[in-house]
C-alpha positions in Angstrom: 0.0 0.0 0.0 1.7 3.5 -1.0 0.9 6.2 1.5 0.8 9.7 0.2 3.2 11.2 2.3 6.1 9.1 1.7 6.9 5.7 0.9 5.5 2.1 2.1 7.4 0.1 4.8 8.2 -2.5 2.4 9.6 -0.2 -0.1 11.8 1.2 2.3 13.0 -2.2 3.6 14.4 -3.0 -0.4 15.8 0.3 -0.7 18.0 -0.1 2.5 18.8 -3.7 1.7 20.5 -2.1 -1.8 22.2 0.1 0.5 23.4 -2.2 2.6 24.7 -4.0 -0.1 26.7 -1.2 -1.6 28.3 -0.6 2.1 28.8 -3.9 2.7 30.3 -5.3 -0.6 31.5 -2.3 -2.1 32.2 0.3 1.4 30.4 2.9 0.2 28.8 4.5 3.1 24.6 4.5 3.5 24.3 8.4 2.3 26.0 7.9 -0.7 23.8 4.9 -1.7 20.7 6.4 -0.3 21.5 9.6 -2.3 22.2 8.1 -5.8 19.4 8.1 -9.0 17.9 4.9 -8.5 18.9 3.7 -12.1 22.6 4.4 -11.3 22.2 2.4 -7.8 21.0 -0.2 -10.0 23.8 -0.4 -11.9 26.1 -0.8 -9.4 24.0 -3.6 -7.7 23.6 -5.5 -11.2 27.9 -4.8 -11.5 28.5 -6.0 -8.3 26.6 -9.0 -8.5 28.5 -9.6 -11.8 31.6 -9.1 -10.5 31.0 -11.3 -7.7 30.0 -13.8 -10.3 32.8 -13.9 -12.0 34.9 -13.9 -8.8 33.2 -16.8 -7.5 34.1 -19.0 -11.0 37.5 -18.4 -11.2 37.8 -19.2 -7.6 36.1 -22.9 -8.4 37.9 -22.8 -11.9 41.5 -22.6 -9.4 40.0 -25.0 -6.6 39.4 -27.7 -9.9 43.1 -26.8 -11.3 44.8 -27.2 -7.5 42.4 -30.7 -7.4 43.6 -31.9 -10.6 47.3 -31.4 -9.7 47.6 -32.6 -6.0 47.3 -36.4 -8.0 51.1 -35.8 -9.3 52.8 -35.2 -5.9 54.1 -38.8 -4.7 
């Protein structure tokens, strides 16, 4: 339900989650996040879930490599 004078509670709850996000994965601090256009915001969250994407292959890509080797040590 939106309220006229300002913004429902469960609006508000996603909007701090993003900005917790940004502070928690990125250190940016709550004013910034709370202060930015929503589309840029947006951005960064879709970026950052990207990068951590990415991050999170390579790291299983290495674990499979280090696997793959530890056979060859006698």
């Amino acid at each position: 339900m939106w309220t006229f004078f300002g913004l429902d509670e469960q609006y508000k709850e996603f909007i701090y989650e993003e900005c917790f996000q940004l502070k928690y994965y990125g250190g940016w601090s709550f004013f910034e996040t709370y202060n930015l256009p929503v589309q840029v915001r947006r951005w960064f969250l879709e970026r950052l879930v990207k990068q951590k994407e990415e991050e999170n292959k390579a790291a299983e890509n290495a674990d499979r490599s280090s696997r793959g080797h530890t056979h060859d040590f006698k």
